[in-house]
N, C-alpha and C positions, 0 to 999 in steps of 0.2 A: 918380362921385359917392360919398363917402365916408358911411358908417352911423353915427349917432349914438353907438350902442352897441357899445363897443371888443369886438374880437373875445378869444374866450379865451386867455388865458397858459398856456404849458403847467404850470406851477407852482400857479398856480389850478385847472386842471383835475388834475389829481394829489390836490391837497387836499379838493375835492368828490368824488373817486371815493373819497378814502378815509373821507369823510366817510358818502357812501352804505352802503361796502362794511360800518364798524363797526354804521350800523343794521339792517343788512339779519341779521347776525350775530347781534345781539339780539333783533332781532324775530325770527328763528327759532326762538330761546332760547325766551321770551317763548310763542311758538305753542305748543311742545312741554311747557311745564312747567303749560299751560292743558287742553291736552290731559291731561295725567298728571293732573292734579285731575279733571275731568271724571270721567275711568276709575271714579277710586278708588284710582291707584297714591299718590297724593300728599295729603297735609291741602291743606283748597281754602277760604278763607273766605266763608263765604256770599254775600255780594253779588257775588262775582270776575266771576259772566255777566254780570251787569247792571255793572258797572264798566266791564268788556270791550266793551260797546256803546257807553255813556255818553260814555269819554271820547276815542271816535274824531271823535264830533261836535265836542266842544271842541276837538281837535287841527284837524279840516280848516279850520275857522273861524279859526283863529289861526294857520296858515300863509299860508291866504291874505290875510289881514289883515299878515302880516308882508313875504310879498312884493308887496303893494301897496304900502306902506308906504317899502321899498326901491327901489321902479322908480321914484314919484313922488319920493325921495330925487336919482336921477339915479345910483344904484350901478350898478355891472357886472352882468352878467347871472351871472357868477357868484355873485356876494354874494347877488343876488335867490335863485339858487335854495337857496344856501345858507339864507337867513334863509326858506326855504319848508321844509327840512330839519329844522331846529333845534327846533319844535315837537313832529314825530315822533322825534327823537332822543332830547328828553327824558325823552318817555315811556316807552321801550323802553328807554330804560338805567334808569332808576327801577323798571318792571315787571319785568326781569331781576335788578334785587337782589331786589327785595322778595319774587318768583316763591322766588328761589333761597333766599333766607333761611327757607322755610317748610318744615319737618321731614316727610319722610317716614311714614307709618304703619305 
């Protein structure tokens, strides 16, 4: 009996791992330049904790919303976890500018 849900392409799988690998990269980023404000090594703008908490909620709720969104679509289960992806992506590349864009003291 064959599975409704086509199994992975290695091509698909290639593009999600490198999908994971760039945010996982950023989010590191992202930890460490939070950290450095924290310290005192870095200018930190005041709300950065409460940002830092905030917009974890909005990220989990709009992944799951996107991969619900995808399965009911009838996508692959790669696209699904992709578009589960895509909302922590954009965060961690947006908080890696904006981290990095803030001047040293």
């Amino acid at each position: 009996m064959k599975s409704m849900m086509p199994m992975f392409l290695p091509a698909a799988q290639m593009r999600l791992a490198a999908e994971f690998a760039r945010m996982a990269v950023e989010a590191n980023m992202v930890i460490g330049l939070r950290m450095a404000g924290m310290f005192g090594l870095m200018a930190q703008a005041p709300g950065e904790p409460f940002l830092m908490v905030a917009e974890k909620q909005a990220a989990v709720s709009e992944s799951m919303f996107a991969m619900a969104q995808a399965g009911l679509r009838g996508d692959s289960t790669e696209r699904m976890l992709s578009a589960a992806l895509r909302p922590y992506g954009r965060r961690t590349r947006a908080n890696s500018r904006r981290l990095s864009a803030v001047k040293s003291r």
